[in-house]
Structures are given as structure tokens and as C-alpha cells.
N, C-alpha and C positions, 0 to 999 in steps of 0.2 A: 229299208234294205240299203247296206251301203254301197253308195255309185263304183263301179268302174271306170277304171282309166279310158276305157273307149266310149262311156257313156257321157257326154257333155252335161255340168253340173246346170241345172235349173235355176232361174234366180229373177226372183219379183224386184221391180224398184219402185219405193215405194216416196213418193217425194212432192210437194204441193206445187211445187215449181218446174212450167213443161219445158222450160227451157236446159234446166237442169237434167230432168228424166231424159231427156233429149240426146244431150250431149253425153250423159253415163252410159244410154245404149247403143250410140255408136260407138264408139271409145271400148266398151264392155265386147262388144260383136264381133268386132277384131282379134279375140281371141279365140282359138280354135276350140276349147273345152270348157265353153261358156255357151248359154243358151236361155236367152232374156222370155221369158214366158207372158209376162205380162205387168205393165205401169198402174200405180193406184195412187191418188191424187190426193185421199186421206186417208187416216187412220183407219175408220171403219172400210172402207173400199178394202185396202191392204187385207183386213182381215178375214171379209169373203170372198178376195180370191184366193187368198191360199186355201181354205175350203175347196172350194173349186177344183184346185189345181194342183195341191202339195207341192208349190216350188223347193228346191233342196237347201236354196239361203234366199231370206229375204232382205235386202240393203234398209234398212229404213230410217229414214231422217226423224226427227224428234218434236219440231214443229209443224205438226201435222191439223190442220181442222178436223170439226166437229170429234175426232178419238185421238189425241195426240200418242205421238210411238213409243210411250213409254206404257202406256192401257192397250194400245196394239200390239205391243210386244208383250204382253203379262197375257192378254186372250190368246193368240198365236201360242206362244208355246204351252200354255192349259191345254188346249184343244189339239196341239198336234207338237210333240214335245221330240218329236225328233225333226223339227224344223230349225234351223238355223238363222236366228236374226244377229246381223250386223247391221249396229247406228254409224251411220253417218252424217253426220253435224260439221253444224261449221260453230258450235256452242261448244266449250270447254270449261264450263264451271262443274265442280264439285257437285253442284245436286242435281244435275243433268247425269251424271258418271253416275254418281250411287244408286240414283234411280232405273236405271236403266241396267245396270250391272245386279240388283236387287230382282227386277222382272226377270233374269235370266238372260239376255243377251249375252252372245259368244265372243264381243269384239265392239271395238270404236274407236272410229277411223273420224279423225277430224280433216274436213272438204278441203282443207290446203293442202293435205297430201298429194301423191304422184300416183299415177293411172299403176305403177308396179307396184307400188304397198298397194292399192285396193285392187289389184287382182291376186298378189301374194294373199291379204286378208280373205277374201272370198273362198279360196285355195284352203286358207288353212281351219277358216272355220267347218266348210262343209268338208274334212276330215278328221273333224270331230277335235281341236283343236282350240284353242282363243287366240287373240290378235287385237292387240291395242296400240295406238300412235302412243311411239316413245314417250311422249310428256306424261301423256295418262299413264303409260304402267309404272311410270316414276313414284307418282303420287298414288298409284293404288298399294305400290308396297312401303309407302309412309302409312298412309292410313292402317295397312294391316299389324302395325305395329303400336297403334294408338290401343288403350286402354279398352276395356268392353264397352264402361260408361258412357265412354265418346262415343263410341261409335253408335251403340244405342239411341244415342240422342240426335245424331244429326236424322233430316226428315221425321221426325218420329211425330209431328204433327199431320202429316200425310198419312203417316201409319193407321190413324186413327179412320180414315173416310176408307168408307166401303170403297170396292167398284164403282157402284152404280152411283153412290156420291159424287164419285172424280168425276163420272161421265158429265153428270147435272152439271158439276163447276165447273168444266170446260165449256160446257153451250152456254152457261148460262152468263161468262167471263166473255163470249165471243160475242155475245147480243141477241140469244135469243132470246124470245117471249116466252114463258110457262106453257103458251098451246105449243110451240114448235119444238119445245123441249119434247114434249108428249108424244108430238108427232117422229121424231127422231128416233126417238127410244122404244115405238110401241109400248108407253104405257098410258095411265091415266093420270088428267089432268092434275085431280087429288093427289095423286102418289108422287109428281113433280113439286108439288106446292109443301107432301110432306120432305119430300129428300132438301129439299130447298131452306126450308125450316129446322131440319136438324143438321144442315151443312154452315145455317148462322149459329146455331146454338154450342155447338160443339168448336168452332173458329172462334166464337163471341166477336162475330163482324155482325154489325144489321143493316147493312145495304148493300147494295148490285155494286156499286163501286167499290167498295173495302173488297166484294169476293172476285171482282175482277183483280184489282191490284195484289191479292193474296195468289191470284192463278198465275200473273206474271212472273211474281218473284219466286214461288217454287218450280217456275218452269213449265208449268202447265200450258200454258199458251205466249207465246212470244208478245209484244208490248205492239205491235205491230197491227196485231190479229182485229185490236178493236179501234183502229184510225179508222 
């Protein structure tokens, strides 16, 4: 149902950094028709609270543990498609944008912006609108001008992993062990060890290092994630 002007819009931050979450919801609180509902630290977190909660926009950053916000943002609006996600990044490459722009996200806003684009953005997503920092919609109306072929092709090795693959290649890029993978995911062992096997097979990587460094460069987890 769409908000009211008298109804203050809803709005999850969803961000791995408290100092960050921190400083957006004071900053964010300040404004009279804003109303921060609740901080989520990763990706999966982000994703059962909006369950919880239906915020009306969720902010969410892109370098997220154990679910990064681009598998956050593809569950989110699966599961409740009149939710509003805006990325906020301080990442500006092309397969962070396609990716995330591909999951459905309304908007991206990169972190050196001003507190008035990300409340105009917030403003214009949750009324039903999009909102992207100047540089990005520069380049999103280069690329909509590129050939189908091109476009086809960029990510199109991501295209090929399930979900539940991506999920695997994020923990399994971040360091976890095959039981913790299991444990994360509620599934079994076996089933970890098969998504794991056809996440080499189908990459044609055969080790924990080649699928970490494949997870960095398309974005999946920041370079950071496994210091």
C-alpha cells in the first residue's frame, strides 16, 4: 500500500560497518518523513528483517558478509517485490552496477554523495521512482546503447550459478569450512561438497584460492573480506 505524506517512509540500513550504520541514522533521523526501523549487519540479517518488518526502502551496501547485497537484493524483492532497495556503495565499477541493477534495485547512490541526494534518493525510490549518482546514469545510458551481444555477455559467467551456488561461493571465498557452509545454509554436508564441485566444474577453477579470487573480481566479496 502506498505511504502517505503524513505517514514517515520506513527504511532498513543495511551496512557491515557500525560506524557507518551509525552515522546514516543519525544523519537519516533528522529528517521529519523518515523512520529508520532497524540496522542489519549482513546480507542474510537484511533479509530476515525485512520479513519481519516490510521496511518501505532498504539502503543496502553491496559488500556484505556471509549474503552479499546483490543475493540480498535478488531475495528481498523475490519475496516482497514492493520493497524498495537502494545500493549504497562506495564501489563504482560496472559489475557491481549491472549486478545490482539486474537483481532489481531502484537506485545507487555512491557513499561520497551528500546526506540531500541520499535523502532525495530514498524520497524518490520509495515513490516508486529510480535514482542513480550522475556518473552511474551516465554510463547506464552508454551501455543501453551497446549492441544486445555486449550486453549479453557482460556477467554472463555469474548467470550460469544458481542462487544457492552464489551463496556457497561467498562463504566458501570468505573462509568457511564445508561444516560451516552447512551450517549457514541449513543444508547438508553432502549437498555443500556437491554445490562446491559443480561451482569448480562449471568456473573450471580447482581450488579454494582460484574461487576466492573469481568471488573478488566479480564482486562477490570485497578483497578485504579474507585478510
Amino acid at each position: 500500500m502506498p505511504q502517505t505524506a503524513a505517514t514517515p517512509i520506513t527504511i532498513l540500513l543495511a551496512d557491515d560497518h557500525i560506524i557507518v550504520r551509525q552515522g546514516l541514522r543519525a544523519l537519516l533521523e533528522a529528517e521529519p518523513d523518515f523512520r529508520i526501523v532497524a540496522e542489519a549487519q549482513t546480507g542474510r540479517e537484511a533479509v530476515e528483517l525485512t520479513r519481519q518488518l516490510r521496511p518501505a526502502v532498504v539502503v543496502m551496501d553491496i559488500a556484505m558478509p556471509i549474503l552479499n547485497g546483490v543475493l540480498a537484493t535478488q531475495q528481498i524483492l523475490k519475496a516482497f517485490p514492493a520493497t524498495r532497495v537502494l545500493i549504497l556503495s562506495a564501489y563504482a565499477a560496472d559489475a557491481y552496477i549491472e549486478q545490482v541493477t539486474a537483481a532489481g534495485a531502484a537506485g545507487y547512490l555512491l557513499k561520497q554523495s551528500s546526506l540531500v541526494d541520499l535523502a532525495l534518493a530514498i524520497r524518490r525510490v520509495q515513490a516508486g521512482t529510480t535514482f542513480f549518482s550522475p556518473s552511474i546514469s551516465k554510463r547506464l545510458r552508454a551501455r543501453q546503447k551497446q549492441p544486445l551481444a555486449l550486453k549479453a555477455a557482460a556477467g554472463k559467467e555469474l548467470v550460469r550459478l544458481s542462487p544457492r551456488e552464489l551463496e556457497v561461493l561467498q562463504l566458501v571465498a570468505e573462509g568457511d569450512a564445508n561444516k560451516e557452509v552447512a551450517a549457514e545454509l541449513g543444508i547438508s554436508l553432502k549437498t555443500v561438497e556437491k554445490h562446491r564441485h559443480n561451482l569448480m566444474q562449471k568456473l573450471q577453477i580447482h581450488h579454494t584460492a582460484g574461487l576466492t579470487r573469481y568471488a573478488i573480481v566479480q564482486g562477490i566479496i570485497e578483497s578485504s573480506a579474507t585478510a
